[in-house]
FIGUFI-581656 format. One record per atom (N, C-alpha, C, O): x, y, z. Coordinates in steps of 0.1 Angstrom, whole numbers, plus 5000, padded with zeros to 4 digits. Example, Ala and Ser with C-alpha at 12.3 -4.5 7.8 and 13.67 -1.06 7.14 Angstrom:
2
513249435078;512349555078;513249675078;514249675085;512849785071;513749895071;512950005079;513450115080;
***
This chain:
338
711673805856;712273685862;713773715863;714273755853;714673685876;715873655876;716773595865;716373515857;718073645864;718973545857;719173425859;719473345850;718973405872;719173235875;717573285883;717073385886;717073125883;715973075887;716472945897;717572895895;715672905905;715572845910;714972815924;713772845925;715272765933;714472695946;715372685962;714872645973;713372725990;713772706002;713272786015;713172906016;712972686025;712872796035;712872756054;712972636055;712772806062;713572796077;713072796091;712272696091;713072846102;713572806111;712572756123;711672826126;712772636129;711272676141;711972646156;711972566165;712672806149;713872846159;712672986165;711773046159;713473016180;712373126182;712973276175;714273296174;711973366171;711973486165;711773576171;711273546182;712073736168;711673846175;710173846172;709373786165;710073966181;708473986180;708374066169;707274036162;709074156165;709674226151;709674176143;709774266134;709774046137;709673996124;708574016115;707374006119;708774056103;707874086095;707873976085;708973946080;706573916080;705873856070;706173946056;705774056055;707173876044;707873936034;706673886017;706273946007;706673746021;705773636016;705473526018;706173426016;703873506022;703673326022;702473296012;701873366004;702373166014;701473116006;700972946013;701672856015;699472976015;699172796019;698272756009;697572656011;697972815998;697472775985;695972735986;695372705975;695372745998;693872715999;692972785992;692172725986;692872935992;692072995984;692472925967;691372925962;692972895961;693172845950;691972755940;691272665945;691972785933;691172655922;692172545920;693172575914;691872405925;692372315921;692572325905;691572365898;693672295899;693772275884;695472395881;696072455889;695472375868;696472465866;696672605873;695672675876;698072645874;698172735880;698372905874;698173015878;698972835861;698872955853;698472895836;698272775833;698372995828;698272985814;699273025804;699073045792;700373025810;701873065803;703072965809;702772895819;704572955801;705272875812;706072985807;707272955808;705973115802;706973195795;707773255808;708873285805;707373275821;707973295830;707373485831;707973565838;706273505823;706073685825;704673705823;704173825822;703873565824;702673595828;701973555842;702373445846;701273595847;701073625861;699973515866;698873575867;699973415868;698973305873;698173305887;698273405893;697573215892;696673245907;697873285914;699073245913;697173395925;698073435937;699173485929;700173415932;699473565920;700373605915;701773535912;702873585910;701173415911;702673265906;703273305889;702473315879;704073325888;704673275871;704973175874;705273145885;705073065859;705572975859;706672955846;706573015836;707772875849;708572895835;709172755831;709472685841;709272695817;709272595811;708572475814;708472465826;708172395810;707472255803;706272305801;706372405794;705172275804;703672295802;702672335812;702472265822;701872435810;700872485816;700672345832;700872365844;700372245826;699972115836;700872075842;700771995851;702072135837;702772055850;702572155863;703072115874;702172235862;702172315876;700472315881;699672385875;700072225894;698772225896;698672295911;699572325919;697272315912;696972325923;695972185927;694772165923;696672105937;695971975941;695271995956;695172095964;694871865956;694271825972;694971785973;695471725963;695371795985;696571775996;695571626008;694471586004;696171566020;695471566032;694871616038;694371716034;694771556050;693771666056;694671796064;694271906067;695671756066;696971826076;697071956062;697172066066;697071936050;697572016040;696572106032;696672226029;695672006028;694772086024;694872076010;694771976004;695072236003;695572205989;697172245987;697672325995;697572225982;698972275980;699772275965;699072215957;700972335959;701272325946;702372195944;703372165950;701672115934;702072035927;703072095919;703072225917;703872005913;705072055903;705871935898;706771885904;705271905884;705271805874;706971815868;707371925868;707771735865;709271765862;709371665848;708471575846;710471685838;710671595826;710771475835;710471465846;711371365822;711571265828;712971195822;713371075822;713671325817;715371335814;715771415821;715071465829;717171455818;717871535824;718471675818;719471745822;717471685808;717971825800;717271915807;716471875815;717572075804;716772175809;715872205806;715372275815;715072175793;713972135792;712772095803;711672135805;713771945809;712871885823;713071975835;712871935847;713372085834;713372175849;712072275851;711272315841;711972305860;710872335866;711072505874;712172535878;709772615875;710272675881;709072775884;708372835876;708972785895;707872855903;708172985907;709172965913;707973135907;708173255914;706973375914;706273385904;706773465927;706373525927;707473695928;708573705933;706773795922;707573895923;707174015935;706073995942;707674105937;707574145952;708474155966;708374225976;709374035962;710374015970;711174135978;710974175990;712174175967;712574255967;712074355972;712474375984;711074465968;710174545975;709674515990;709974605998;709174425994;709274376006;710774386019;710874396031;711174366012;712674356019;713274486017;714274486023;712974596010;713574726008;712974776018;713574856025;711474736021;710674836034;710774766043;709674786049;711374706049;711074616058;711874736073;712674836071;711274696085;711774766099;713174756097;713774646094;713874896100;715774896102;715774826114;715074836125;717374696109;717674636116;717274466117;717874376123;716174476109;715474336105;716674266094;716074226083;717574246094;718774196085;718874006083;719773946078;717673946090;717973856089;716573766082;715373756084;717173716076;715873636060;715373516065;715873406061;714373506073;714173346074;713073266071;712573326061;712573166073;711173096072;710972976074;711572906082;709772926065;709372826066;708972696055;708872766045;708872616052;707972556039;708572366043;709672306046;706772336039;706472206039;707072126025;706572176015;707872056023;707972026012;707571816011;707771726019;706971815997;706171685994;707071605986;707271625974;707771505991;708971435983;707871385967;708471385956;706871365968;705971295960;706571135955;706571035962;707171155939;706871045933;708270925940;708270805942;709371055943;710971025945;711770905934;712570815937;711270935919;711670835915;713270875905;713270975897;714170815906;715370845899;716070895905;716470855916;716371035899;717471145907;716471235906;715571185900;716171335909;715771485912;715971525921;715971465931;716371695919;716471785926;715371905928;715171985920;714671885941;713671945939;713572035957;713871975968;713072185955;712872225964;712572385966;711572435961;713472455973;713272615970;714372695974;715272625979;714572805974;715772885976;715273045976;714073075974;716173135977;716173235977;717373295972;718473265976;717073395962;717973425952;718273595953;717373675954;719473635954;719373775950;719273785935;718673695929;719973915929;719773995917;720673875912;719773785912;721573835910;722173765900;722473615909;723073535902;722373575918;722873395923;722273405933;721873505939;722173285937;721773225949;721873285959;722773365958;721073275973;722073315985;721773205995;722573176004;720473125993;720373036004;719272895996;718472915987;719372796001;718072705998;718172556003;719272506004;717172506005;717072346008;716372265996;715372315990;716972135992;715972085983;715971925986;716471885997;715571855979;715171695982;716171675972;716371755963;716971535976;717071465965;716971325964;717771255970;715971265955;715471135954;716271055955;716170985965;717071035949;718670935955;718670895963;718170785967;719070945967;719870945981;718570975994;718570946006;717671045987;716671075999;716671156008;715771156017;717671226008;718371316016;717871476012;717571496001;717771586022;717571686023;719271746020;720171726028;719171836008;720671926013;720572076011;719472116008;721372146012;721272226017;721672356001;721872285991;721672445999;722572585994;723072685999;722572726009;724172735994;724472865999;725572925989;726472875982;725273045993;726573145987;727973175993;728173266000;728673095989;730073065995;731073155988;730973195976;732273185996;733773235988;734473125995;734273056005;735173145987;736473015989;738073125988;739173075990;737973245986;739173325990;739373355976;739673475973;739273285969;739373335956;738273335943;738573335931;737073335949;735973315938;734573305953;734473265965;733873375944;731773365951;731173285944;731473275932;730273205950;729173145940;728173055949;728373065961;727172985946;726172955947;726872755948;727472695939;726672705959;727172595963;725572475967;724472485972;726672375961;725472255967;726072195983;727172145985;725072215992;725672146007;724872026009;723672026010;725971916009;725471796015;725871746034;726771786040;725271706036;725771686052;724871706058;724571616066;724071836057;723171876065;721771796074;720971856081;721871696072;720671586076;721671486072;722471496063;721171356083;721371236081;720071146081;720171026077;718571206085;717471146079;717271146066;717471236059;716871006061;716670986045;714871006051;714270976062;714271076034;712571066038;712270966019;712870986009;711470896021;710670816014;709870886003;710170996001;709070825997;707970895986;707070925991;706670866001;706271045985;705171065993;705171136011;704371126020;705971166011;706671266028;706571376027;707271456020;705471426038;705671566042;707371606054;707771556065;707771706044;709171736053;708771866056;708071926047;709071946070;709272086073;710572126070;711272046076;711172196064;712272236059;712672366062;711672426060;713772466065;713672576070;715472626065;716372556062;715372756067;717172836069;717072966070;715973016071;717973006069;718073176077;719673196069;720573126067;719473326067;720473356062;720473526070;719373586070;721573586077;721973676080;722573816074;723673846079;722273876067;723173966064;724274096068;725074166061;724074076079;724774176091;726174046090;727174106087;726373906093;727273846092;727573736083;728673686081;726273706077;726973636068;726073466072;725273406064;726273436081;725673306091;724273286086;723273356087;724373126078;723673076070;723072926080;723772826081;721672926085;721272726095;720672726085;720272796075;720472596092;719372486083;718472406095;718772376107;717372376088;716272326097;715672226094;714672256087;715972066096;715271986086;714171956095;714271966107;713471916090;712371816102;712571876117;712771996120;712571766127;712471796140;714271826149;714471856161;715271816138;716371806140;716471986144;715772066138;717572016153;718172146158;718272216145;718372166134;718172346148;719172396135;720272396134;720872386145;721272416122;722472346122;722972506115;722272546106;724172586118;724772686116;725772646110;726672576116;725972676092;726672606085;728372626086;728672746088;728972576085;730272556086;730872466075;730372356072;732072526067;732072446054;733572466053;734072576055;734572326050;736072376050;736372426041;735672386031;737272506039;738072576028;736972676023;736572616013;736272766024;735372856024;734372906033;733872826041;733973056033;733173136042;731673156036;731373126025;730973206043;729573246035;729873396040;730573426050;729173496029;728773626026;728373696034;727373656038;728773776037;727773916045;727474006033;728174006023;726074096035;726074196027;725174156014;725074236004;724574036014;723374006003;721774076006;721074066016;721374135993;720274135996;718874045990;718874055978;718073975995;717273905989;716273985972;716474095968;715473905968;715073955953;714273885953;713173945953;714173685954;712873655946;712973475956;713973435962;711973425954;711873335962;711273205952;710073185947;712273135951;712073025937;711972885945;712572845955;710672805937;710172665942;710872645921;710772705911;711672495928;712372435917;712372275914;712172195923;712572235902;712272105904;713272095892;713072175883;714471995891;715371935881;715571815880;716571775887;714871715873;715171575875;716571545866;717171615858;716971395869;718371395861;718671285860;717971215866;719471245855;720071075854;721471065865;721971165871;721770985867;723170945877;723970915867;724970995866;723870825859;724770725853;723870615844;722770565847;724770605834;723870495826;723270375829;722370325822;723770305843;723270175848;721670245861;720870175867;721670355861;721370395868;719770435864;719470515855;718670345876;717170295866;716570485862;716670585869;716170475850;715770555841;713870595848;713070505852;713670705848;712170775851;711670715843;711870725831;710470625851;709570595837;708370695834;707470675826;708470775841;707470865839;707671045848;708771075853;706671115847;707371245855;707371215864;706871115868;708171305872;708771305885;707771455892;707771565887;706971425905;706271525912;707271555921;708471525921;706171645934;706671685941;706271825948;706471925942;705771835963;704771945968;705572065970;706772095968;704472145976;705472245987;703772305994;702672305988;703872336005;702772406010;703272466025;704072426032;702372586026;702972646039;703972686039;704672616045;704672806032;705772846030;705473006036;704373066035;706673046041;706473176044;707973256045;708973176045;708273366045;709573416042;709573546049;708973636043;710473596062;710373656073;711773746071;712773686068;711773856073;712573946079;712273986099;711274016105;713573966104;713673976117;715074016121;715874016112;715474046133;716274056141;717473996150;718474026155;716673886149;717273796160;716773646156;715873646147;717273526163;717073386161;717773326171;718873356174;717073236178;717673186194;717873036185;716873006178;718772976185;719072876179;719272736193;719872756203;718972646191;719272556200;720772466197;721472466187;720872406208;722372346217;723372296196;723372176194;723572336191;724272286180;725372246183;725672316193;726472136181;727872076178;728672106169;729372016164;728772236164;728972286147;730572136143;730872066134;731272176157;732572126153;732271946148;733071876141;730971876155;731071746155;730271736142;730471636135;729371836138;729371816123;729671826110;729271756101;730571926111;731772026105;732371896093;732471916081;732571796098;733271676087;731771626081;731771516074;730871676082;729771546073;729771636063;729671596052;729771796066;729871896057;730471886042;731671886041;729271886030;730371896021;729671996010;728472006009;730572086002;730572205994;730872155983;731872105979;729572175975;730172115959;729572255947;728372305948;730372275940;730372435932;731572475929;732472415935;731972595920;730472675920;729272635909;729872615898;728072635909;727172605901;726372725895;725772815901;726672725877;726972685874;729372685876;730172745883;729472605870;731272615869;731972615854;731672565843;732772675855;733272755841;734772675844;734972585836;735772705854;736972585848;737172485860;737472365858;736872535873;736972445880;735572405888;734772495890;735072245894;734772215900;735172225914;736172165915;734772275924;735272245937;734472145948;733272155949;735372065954;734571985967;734972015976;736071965978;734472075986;735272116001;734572066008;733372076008;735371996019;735071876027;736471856037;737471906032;736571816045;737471756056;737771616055;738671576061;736871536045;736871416046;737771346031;737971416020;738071226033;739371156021;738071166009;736971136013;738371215996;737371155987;738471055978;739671055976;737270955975;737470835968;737070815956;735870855956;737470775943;736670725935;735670835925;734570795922;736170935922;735471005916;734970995906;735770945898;733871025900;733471015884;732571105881;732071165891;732171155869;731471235863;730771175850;731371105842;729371205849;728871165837;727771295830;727071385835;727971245816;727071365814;725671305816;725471225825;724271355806;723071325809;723071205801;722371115806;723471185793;723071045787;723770925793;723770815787;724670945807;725070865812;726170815808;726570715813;726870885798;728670875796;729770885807;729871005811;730270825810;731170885816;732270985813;732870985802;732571065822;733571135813;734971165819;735071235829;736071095814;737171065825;737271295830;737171405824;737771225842;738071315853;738771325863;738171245869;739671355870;740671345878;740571475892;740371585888;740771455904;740471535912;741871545917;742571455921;742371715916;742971745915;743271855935;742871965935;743771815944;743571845957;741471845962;740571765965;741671985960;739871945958;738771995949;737572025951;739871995938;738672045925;738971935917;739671835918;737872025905;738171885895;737672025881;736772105880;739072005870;739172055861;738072005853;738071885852;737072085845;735972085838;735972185827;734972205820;737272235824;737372355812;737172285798;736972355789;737072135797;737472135786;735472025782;734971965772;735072055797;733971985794;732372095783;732172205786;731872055775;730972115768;729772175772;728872135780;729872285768;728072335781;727072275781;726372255771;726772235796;725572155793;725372125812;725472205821;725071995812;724571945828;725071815828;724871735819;726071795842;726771685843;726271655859;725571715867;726871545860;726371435872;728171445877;729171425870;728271475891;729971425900;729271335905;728071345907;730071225908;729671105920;730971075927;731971055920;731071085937;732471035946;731970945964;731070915972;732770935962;733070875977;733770915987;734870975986;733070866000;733670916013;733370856024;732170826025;733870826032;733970756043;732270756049;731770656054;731470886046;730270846049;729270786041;728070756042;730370746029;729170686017;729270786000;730170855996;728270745995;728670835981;727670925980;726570915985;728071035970;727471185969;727171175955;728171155948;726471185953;725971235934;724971345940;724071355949;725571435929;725071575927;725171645912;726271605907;724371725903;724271795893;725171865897;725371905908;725671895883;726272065884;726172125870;725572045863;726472235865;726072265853;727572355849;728072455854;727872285837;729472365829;728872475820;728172455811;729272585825;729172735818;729972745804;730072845797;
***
């Protein structure tokens, strides 16, 4: 298992004919019921899945619809410690992507994701990770409802693994099959997103670039439920949530349709790096308002935004909630102090 774990996938943009199949999964051959018999993260479950922390049962193989069939369930706490996180991988990746046809530099795919229960906050979805952080991912978050995005960003003076809000302005409901998609390039760096039936969107983020030169490793389905704030209604129970039809492609090329990068460019917002050790950063084009931070038990914890970070050196390790405001409305997002 990776040092970081976690959770995504892309495009139904057209591909070369050259694209090679790296890893998928539509979970049908499967025995309905648990998925593995470990959550230690090193024993090897159906279709070659590990699973790592809460319990054997939170990771199932269910009936799906008729459109889905069966697909993986994924059971989450119903606090906000790490304990309640969740974490799906197969290994292989890496090797896959070492042999892959010269010139195939670009990582893309596909995956159905099941909002399920949508109750509280969670962050739930998939990503793709190199050897040590992130490099790309989409996930749900119940809140807000909203699909956002990941990526591996520099800001000129620091790399890391970023939460992107902006990316969709469709909110999806409980119980919603979403097609969800991204591409990440490594010849330049050039990271889309693909929500639903919407274009792909070629990310653009102020005050930072995304990477050239990553290579992929492992392909993580993730689930983190969490609190907002203490007024903020409490899980009364676990928090689900699907994924089915996922696939993960090495190719050449990607024909992207008619995008506005510049007329989206302001909904864009960059929050990291995650985890963050002294500073918080928010990069955005837009006024922020009103900022706050709380930890999990819903404390607030005074905070001050400082151009567009927010000093956190003196915050305790653990998992905190930012909430702010902006002219498009308000953003709560996890982040985690190193």
């Amino acid at each position: 298992m990776k040092r970081n774990l976690l959770f995504c996938l892309a495009l139904t943009s057209t591909v070369s004919l050259s694209a090679q199949v790296l890893e998928s999964d539509n979970y049908n051959s499967y025995t309905v019921g648990n998925v593995a018999t470990s959550t230690t993260g090193t024993v090897l479950g159906q279709g070659g899945m590990a699973v790592y922390s809460g319990a054997v049962t939170d990771y199932q193989i269910v009936n799906g619809d008729a459109a889905h069939g069966k697909y993986l369930q994924v059971i989450g706490g119903v606090d906000g410690t790490a304990a309640s996180s969740r974490y799906v991988f197969k290994s292989g990746l890496a090797t896959a992507w070492a042999a892959r046809t010269a010139g195939n530099n670009i990582i893309k795919g596909k995956a159905d994701i099941y909002t399920g229960t949508s109750t509280n906050q969670h962050a739930s979805g998939i990503a793709i990770y190199g050897t040590d952080d992130g490099i790309v991912g989409v996930r749900y978050n119940s809140q807000t409802k909203l699909m956002t995005g990941l990526a591996y960003l520099d800001t000129g003076l620091s790399s890391a693994f970023y939460t992107i809000t902006g990316i969709s302005a469709t909110t999806y409901p409980a119980n919603t099959w979403v097609t969800v998609g991204y591409s990440y390039n490594k010849t330049t760096g050039d990271i889309t997103y693909t929500i639903g039936n919407a274009a792909p969107l070629t990310l653009t983020v102020n005050g930072a670039t995304t990477v050239a030169g990553l290579d992929p490793a492992e392909f993580d389905v993730y689930s983190s439920p969490y609190r907002a704030s203490a007024t903020a209604p409490a899980n009364t129970g676990p928090t689900t949530f699907g994924i089915d039809n996922y696939s993960v492609h090495a190719g050449n090329n990607i024909t992207l349709g008619t995008v506005e990068n510049d007329s989206r460019k302001s909904s864009i917002i960059a929050i990291g790096p995650n985890p963050a050790v002294d500073y918080l950063n928010i990069l955005t084009e837009m006024k922020i308002s009103n900022l706050e931070i709380y930890d999990m038990s819903g404390k607030k914890i005074p905070a001050q935004l400082e151009g567009n970070k927010v000093n956190v050196r003196n915050l305790s390790s653990g998992s905190y909630i930012v909430s702010f405001e902006t002219k498009d409305g308000k953003t709560i997002e996890k982040f985690i102090k190193k």
